[in-house]
MDTraj code that builds the backbone (N, CA, C; nanometers):
import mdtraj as md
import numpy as np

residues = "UNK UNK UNK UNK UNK UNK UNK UNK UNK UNK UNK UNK UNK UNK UNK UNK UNK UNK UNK UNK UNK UNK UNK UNK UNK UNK UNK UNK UNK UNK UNK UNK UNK UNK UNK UNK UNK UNK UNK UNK UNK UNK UNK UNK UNK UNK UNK UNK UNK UNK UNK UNK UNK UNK UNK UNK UNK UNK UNK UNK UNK UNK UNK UNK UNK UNK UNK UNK UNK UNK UNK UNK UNK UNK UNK UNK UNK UNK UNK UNK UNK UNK UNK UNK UNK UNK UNK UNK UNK UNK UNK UNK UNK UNK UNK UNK UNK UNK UNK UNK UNK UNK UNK UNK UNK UNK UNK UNK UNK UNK UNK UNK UNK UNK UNK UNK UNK UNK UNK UNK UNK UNK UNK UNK UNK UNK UNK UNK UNK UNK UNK UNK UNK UNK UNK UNK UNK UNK UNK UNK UNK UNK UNK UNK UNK UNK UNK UNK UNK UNK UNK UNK UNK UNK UNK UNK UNK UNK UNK UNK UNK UNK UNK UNK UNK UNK UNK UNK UNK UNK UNK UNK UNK UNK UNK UNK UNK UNK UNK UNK UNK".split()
xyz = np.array([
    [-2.0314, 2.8182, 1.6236],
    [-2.1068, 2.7937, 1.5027],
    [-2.0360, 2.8504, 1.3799],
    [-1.9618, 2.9935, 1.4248],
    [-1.8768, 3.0444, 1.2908],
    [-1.8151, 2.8942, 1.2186],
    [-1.7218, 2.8875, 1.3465],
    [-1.6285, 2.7770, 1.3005],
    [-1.6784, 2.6244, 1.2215],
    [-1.7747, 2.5743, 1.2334],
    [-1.8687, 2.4904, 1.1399],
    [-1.8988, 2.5468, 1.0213],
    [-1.9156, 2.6540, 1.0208],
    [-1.9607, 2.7135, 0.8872],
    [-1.8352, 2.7300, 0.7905],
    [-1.7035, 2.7824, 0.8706],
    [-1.5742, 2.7867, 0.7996],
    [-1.5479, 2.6879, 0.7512],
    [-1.5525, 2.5606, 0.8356],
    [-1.4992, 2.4210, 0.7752],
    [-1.5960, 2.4000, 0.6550],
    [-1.7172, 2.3919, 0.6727],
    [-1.7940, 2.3467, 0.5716],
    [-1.8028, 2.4334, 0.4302],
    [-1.7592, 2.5229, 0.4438],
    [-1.7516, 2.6261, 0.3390],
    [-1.6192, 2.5971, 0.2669],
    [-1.4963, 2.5589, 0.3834],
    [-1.3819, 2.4943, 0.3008],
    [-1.3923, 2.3727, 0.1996],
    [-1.4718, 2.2906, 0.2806],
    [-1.4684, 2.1669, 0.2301],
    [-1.5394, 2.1428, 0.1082],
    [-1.6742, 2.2438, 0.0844],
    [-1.7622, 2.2885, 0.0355],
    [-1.6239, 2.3478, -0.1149],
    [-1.5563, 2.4254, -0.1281],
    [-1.4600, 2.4319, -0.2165],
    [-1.3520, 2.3982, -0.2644],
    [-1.3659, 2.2982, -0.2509],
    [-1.2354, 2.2333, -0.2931],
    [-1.3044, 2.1291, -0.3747],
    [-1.1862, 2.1196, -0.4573],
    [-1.2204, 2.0552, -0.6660],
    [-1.1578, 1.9272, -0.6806],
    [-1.1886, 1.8576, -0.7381],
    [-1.1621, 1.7052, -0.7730],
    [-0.9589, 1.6861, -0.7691],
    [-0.9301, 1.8087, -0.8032],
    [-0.8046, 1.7566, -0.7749],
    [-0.7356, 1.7859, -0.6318],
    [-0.7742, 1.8507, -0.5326],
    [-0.7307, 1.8477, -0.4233],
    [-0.7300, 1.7371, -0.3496],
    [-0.6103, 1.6585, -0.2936],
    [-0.5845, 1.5614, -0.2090],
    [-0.7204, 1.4883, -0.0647],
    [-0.7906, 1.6302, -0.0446],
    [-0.8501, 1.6197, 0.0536],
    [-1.0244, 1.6508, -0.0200],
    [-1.0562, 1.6224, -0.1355],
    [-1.1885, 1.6011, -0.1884],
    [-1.2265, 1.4825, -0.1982],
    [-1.3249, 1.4689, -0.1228],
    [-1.4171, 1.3528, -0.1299],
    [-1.5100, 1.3528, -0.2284],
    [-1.4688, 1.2557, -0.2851],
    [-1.6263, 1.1977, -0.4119],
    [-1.7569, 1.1545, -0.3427],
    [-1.8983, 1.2193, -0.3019],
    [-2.0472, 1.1677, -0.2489],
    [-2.0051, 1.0407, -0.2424],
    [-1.9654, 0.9571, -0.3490],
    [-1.9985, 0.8327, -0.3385],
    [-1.8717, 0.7160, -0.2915],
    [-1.7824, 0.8224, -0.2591],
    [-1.6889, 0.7583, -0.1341],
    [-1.7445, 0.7080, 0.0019],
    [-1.6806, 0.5901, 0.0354],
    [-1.7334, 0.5662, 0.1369],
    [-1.6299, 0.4734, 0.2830],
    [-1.6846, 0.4608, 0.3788],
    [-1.5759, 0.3661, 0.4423],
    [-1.5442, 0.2164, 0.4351],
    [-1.6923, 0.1701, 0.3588],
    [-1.6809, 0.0704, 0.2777],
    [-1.6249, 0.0191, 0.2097],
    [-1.5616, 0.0609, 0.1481],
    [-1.4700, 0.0918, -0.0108],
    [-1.3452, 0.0138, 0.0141],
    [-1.3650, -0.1191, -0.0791],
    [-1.2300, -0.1975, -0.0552],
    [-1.1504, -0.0974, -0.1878],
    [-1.0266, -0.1186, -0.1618],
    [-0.9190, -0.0817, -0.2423],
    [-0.8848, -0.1540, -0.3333],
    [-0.8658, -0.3018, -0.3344],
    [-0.8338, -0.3767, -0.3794],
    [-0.9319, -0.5336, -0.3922],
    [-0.9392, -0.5804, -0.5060],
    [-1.0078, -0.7058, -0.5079],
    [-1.0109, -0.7792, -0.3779],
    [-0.8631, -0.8658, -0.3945],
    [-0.8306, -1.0116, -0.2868],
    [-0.7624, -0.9356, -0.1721],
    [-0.8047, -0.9435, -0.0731],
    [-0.7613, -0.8758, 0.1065],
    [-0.5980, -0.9905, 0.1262],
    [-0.5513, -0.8869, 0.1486],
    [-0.4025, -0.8888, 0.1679],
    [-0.4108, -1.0023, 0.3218],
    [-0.3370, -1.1396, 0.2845],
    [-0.3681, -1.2414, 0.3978],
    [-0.2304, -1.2701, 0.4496],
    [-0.1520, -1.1755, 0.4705],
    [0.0462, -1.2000, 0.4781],
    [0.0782, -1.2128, 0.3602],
    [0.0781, -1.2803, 0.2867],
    [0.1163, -1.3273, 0.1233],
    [0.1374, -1.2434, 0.0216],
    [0.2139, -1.2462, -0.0593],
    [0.1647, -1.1767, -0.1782],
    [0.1755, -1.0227, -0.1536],
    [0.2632, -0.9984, -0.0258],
    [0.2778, -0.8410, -0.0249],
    [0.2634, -0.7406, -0.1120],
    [0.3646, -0.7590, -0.1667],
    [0.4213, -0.6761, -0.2987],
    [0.2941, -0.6229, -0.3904],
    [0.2412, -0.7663, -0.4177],
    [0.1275, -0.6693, -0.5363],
    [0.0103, -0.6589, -0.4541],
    [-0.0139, -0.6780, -0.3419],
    [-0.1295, -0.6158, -0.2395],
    [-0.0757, -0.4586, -0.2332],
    [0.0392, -0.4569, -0.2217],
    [0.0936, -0.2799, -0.2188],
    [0.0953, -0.2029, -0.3480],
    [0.0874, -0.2885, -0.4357],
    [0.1265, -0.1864, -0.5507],
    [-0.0300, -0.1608, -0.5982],
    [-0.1252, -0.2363, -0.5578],
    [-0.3025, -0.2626, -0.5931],
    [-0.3156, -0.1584, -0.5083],
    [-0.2907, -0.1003, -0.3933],
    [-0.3166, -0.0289, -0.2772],
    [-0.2867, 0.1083, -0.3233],
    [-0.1573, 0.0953, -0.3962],
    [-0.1019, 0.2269, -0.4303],
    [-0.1772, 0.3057, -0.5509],
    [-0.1724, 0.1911, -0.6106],
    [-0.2766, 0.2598, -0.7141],
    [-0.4313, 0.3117, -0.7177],
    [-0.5131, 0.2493, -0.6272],
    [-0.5668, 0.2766, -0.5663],
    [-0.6186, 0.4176, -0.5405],
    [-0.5177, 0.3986, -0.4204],
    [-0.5102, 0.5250, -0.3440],
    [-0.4578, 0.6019, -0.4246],
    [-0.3782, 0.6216, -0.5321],
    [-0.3174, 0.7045, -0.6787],
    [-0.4389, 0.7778, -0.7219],
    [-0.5306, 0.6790, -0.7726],
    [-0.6683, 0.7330, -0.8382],
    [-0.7105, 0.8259, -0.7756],
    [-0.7177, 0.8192, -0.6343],
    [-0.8124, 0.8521, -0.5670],
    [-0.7414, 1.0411, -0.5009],
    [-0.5760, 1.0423, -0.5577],
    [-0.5534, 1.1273, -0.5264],
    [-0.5154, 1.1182, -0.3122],
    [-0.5105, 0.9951, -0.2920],
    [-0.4924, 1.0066, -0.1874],
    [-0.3402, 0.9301, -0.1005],
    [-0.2418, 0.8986, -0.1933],
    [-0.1244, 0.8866, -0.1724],
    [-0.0853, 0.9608, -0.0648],
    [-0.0751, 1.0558, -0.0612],
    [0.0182, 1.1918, 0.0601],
    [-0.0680, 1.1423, 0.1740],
    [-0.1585, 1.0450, 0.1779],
    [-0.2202, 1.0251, 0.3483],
    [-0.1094, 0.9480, 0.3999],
    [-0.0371, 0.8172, 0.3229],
    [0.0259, 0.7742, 0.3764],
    [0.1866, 0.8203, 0.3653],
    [0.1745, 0.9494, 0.2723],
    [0.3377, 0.9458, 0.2789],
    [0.3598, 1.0469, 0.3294],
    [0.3115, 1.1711, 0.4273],
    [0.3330, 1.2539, 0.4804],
    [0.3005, 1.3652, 0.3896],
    [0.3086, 1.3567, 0.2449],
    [0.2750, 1.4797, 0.1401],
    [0.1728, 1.5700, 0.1874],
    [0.0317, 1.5604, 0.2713],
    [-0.0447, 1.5528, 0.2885],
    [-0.1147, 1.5947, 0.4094],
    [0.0105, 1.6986, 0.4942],
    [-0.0100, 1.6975, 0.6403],
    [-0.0942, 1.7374, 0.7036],
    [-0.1153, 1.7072, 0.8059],
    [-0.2175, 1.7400, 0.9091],
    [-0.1698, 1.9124, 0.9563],
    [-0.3267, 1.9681, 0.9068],
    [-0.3150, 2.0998, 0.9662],
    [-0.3544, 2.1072, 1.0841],
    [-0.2987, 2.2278, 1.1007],
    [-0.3317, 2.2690, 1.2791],
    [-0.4943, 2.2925, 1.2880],
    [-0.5266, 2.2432, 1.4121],
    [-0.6560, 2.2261, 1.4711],
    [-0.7352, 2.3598, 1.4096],
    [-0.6697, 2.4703, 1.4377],
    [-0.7365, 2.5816, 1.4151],
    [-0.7732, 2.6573, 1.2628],
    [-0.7328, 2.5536, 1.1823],
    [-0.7106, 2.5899, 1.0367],
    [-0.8534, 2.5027, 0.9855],
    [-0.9290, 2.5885, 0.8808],
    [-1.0279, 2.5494, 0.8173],
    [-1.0618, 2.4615, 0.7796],
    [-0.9381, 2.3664, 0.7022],
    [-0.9604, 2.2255, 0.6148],
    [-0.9400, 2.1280, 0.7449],
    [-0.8921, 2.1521, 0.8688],
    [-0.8625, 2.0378, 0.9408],
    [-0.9806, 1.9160, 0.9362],
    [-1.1192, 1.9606, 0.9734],
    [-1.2044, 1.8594, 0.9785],
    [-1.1941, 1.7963, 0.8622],
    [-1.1971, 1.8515, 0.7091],
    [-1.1979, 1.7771, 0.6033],
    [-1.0944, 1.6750, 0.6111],
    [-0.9812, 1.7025, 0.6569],
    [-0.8329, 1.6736, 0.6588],
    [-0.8732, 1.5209, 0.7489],
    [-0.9019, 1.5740, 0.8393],
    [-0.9362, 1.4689, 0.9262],
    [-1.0217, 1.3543, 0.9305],
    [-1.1122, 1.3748, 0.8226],
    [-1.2823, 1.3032, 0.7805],
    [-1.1368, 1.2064, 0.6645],
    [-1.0638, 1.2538, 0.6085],
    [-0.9891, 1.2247, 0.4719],
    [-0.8757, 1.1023, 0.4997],
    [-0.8208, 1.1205, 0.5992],
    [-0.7439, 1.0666, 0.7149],
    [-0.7682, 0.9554, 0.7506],
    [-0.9182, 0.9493, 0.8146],
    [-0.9840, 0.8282, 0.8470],
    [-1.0470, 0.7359, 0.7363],
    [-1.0934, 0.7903, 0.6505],
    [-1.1282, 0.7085, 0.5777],
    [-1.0061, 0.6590, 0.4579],
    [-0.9257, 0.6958, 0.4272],
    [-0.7716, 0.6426, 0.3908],
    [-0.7481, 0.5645, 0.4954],
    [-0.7465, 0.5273, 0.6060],
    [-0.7186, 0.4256, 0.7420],
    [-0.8321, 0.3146, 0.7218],
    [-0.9361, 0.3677, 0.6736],
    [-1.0577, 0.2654, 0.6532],
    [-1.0213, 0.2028, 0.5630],
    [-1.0044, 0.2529, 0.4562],
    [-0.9853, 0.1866, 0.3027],
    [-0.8752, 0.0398, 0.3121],
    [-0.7720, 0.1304, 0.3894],
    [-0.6499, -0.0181, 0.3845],
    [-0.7335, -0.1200, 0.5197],
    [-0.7785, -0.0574, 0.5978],
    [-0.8242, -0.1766, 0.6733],
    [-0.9054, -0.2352, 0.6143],
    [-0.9564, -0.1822, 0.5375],
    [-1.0878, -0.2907, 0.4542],
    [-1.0268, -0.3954, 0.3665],
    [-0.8887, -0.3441, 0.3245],
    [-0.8373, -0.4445, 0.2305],
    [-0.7380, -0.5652, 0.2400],
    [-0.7716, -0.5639, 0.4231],
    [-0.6960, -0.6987, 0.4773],
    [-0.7924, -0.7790, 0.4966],
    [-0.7388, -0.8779, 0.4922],
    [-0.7937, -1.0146, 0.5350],
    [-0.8817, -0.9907, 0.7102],
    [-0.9394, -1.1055, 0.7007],
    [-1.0433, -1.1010, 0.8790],
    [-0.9124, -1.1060, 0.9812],
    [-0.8225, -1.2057, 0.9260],
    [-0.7510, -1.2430, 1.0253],
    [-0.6105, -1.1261, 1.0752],
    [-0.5800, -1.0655, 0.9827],
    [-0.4913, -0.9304, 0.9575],
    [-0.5642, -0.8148, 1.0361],
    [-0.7029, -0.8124, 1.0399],
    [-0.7406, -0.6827, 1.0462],
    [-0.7560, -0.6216, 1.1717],
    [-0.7544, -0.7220, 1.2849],
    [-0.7635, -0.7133, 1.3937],
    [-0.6247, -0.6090, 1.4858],
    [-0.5041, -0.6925, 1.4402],
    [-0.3498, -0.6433, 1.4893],
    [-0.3877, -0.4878, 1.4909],
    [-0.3673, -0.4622, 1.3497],
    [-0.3366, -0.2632, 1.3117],
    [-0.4888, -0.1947, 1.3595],
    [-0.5490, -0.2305, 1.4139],
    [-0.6839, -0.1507, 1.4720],
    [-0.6663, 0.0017, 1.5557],
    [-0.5881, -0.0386, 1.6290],
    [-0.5271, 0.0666, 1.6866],
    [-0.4251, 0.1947, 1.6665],
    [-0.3612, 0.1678, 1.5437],
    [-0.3060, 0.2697, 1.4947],
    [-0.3734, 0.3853, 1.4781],
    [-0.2887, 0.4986, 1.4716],
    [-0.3464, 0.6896, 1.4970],
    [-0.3492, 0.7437, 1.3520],
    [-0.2983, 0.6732, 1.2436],
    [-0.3267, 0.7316, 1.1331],
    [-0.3150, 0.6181, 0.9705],
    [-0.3192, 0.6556, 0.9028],
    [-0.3005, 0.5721, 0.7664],
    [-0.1553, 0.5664, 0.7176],
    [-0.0601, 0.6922, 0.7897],
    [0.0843, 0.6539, 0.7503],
    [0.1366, 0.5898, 0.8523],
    [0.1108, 0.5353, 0.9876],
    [0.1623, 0.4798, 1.0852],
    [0.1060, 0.3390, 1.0305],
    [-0.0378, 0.3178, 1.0184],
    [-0.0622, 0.1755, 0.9570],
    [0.0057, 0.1232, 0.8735],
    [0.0121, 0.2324, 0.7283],
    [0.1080, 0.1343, 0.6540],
    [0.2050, 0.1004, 0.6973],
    [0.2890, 0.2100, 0.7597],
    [0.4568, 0.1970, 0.8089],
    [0.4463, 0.0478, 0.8911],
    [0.3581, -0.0003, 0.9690],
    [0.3452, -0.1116, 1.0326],
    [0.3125, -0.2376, 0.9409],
    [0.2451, -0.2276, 0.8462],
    [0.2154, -0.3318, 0.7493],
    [0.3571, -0.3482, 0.6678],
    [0.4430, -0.2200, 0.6267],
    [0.5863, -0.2419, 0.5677],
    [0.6860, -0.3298, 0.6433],
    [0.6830, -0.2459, 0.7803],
    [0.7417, -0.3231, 0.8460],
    [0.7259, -0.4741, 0.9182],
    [0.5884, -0.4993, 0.9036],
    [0.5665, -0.6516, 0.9370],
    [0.6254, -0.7588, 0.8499],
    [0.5380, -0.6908, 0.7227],
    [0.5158, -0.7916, 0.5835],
    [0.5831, -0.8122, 0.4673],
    [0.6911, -0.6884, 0.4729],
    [0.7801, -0.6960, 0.3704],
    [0.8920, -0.6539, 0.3810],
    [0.9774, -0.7982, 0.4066],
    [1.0699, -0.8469, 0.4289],
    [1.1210, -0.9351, 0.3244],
    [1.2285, -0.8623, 0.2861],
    [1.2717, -0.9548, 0.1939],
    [1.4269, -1.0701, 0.2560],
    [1.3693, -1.1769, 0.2467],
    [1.4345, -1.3211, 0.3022],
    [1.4517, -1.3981, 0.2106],
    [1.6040, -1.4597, 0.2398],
    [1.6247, -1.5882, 0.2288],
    [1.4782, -1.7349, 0.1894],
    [1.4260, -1.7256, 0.2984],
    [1.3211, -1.8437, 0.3074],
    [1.2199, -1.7896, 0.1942],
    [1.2042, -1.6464, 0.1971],
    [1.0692, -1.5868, 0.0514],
    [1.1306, -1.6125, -0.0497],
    [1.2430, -1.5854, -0.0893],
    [1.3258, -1.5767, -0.2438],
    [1.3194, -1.7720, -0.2411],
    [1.3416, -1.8579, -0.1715],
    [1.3647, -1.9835, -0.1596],
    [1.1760, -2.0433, -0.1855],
    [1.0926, -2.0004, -0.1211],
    [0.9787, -2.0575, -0.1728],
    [0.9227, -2.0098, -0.2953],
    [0.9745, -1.8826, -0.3617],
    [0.8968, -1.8679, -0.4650],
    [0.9828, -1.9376, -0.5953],
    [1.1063, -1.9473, -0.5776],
    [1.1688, -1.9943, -0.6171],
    [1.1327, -2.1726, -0.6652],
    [1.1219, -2.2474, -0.5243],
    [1.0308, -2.4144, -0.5394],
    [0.9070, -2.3658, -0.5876],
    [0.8602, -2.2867, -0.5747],
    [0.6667, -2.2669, -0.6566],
    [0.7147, -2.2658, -0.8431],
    [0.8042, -2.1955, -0.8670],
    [0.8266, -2.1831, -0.9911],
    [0.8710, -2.2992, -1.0400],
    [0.9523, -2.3673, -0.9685],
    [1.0340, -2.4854, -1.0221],
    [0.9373, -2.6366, -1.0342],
    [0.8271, -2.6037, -0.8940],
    [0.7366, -2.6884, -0.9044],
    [0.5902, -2.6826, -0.9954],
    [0.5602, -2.5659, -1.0547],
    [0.4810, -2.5124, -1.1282],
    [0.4591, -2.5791, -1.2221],
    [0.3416, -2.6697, -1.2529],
    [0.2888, -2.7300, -1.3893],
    [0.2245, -2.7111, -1.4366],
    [0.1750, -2.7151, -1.5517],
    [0.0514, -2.6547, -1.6171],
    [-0.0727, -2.7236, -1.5696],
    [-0.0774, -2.8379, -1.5794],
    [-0.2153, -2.9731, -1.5051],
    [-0.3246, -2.9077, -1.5679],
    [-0.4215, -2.8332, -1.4835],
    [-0.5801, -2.8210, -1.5132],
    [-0.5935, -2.6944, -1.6010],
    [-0.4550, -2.6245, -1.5805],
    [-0.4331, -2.4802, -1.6312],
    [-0.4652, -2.4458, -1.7772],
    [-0.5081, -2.3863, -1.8661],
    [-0.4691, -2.3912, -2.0136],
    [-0.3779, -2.2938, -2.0373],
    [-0.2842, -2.3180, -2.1299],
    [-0.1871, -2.2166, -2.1268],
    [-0.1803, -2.1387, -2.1120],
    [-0.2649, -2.0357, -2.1449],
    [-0.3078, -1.9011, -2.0792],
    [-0.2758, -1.8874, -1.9424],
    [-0.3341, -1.9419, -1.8525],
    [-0.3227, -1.9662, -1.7306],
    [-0.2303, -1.9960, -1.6777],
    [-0.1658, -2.0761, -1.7362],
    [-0.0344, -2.1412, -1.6852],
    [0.0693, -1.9958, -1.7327],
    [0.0539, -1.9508, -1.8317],
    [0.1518, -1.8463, -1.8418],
    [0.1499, -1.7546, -1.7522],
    [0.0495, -1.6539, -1.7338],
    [-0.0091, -1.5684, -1.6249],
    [0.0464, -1.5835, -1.4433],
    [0.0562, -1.7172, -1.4826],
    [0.0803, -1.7797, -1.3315],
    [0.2529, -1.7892, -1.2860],
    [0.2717, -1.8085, -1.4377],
    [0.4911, -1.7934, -1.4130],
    [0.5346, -1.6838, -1.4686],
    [0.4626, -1.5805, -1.5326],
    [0.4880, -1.4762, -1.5152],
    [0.4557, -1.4086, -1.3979],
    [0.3673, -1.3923, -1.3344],
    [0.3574, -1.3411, -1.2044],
    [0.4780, -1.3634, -1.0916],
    [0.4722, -1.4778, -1.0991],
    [0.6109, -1.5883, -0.9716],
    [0.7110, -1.4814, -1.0295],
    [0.7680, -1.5112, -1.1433],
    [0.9159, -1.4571, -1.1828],
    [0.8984, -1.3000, -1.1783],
    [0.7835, -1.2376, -1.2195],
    [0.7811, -1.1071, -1.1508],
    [0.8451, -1.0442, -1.0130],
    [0.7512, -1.1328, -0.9493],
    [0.7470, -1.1121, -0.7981],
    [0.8965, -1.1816, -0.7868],
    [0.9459, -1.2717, -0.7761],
    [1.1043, -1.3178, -0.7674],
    [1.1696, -1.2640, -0.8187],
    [1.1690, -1.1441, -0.9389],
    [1.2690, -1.0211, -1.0055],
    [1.2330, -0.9042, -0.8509],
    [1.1279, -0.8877, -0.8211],
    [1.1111, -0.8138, -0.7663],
    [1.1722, -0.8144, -0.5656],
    [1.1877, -0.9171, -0.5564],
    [1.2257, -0.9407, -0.4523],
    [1.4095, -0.9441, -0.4288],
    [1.4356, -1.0111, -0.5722],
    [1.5976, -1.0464, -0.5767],
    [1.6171, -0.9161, -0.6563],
    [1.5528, -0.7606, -0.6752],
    [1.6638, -0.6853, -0.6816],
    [1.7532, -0.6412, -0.6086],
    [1.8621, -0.6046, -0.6232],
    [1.9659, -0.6175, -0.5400],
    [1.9843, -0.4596, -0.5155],
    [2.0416, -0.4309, -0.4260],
    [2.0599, -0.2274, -0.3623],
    [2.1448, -0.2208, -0.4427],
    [2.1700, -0.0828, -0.4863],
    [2.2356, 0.0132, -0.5253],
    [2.3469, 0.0441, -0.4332],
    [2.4523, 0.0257, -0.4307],
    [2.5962, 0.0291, -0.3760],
    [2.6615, 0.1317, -0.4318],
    [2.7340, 0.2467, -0.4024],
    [2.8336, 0.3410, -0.4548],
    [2.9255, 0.3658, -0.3727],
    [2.9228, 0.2487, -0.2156],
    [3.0462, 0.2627, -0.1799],
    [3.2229, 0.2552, -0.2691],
    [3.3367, 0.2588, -0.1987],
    [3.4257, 0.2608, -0.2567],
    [3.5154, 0.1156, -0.1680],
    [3.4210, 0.0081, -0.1574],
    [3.4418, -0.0762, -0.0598],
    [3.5983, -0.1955, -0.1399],
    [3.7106, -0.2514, -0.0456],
    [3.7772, -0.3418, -0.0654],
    [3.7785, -0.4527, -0.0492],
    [3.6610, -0.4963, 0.0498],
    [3.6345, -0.6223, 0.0656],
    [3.5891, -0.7409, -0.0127],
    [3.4822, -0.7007, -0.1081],
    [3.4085, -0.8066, -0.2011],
    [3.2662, -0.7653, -0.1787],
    [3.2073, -0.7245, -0.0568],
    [3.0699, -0.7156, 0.0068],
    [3.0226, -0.6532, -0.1357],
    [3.0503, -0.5050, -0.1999],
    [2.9645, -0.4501, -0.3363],
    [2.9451, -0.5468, -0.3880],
    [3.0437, -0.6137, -0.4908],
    [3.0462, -0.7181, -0.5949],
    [2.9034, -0.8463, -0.5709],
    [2.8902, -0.8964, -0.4030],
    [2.8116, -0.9374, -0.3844],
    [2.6578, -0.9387, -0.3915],
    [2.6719, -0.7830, -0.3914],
    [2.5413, -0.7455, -0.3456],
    [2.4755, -0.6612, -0.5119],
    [2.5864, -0.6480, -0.5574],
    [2.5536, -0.6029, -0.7042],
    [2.5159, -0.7299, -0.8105],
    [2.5204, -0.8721, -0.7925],
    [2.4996, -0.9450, -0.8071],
    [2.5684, -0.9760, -0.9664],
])
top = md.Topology()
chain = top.add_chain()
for i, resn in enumerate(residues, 1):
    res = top.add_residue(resn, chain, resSeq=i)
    for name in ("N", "CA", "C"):
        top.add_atom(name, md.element.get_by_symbol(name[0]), res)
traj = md.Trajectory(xyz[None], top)
């Protein structure tokens, strides 16, 4: 019973800016993001996610900042209540058909690491369709507004995909030059 009382007394003090404070009106409910991430559209499903989770002070769940204390340490339950519901949040913000796969994952930085590694991939065939979306892009029902919004986004996301790595080899082949574009 000590030990309930320790945790709750921890959890019980800790202030809006600690990583591991919950707002009452947090919940597991709580989408992150508007539109549920359906494969598509990675990029700004992650950066909606990040920010997100930014606000919320809860970044370090998925990037390790944030670690899991030992069992025997006071904040663990908080740690742990904090944990899961950061695992809730991104599952809430996939699609029906997405949400099923990552169910099983042990934490919110193994989920994402699995959503990085599924979904964002940068290819040949992605740089090539966003590429025909832009080229095929008309204004039609759109009013300009709209139509702008809509090829700025594409060419966003296509700057964002065709940046090219950072090279400081001292290479003779041509491969830098290539890749520095």
């Amino acid at each position: 019973m000590a030990g309930d009382e320790e945790n709750q007394n921890a959890s019980n003090n800790l202030d809006s800016t600690n990583p591991m404070y919950m707002h009452p009106s947090e919940s597991a409910g709580t989408t992150l993001v508007h539109v549920a991430f359906d494969g598509t559209r990675n990029r700004s499903w992650r950066r909606g996610v990040l920010r997100a989770l930014s606000m919320k002070k809860k970044v370090g769940f998925i990037t390790e900042k944030c670690k899991k204390p030992n069992l025997d340490d006071a904040t663990y339950d908080q740690w742990a209540r904090c944990d899961d519901m950061v695992t809730l949040w991104i599952l809430n913000s996939l699609s029906k058909d997405l949400v099923d796969s990552p169910q099983y994952v042990s934490d919110p930085m193994e989920l994402w690491q699995e959503l990085e590694d599924r979904y964002d991939q940068t290819n040949g065939a992605k740089l090539n369709q966003l590429q025909k979306e832009i080229n095929d892009l008309i204004q039609g029902a759109l009013d300009i507004t709209g139509y702008y919004t809509k090829m700025k986004r594409l060419r966003k996301e296509l700057n964002t995909l065709n940046a090219h790595p950072q090279c400081n080899c001292q290479c003779t082949c041509g491969a830098k030059v290539n890749t520095q574009g």
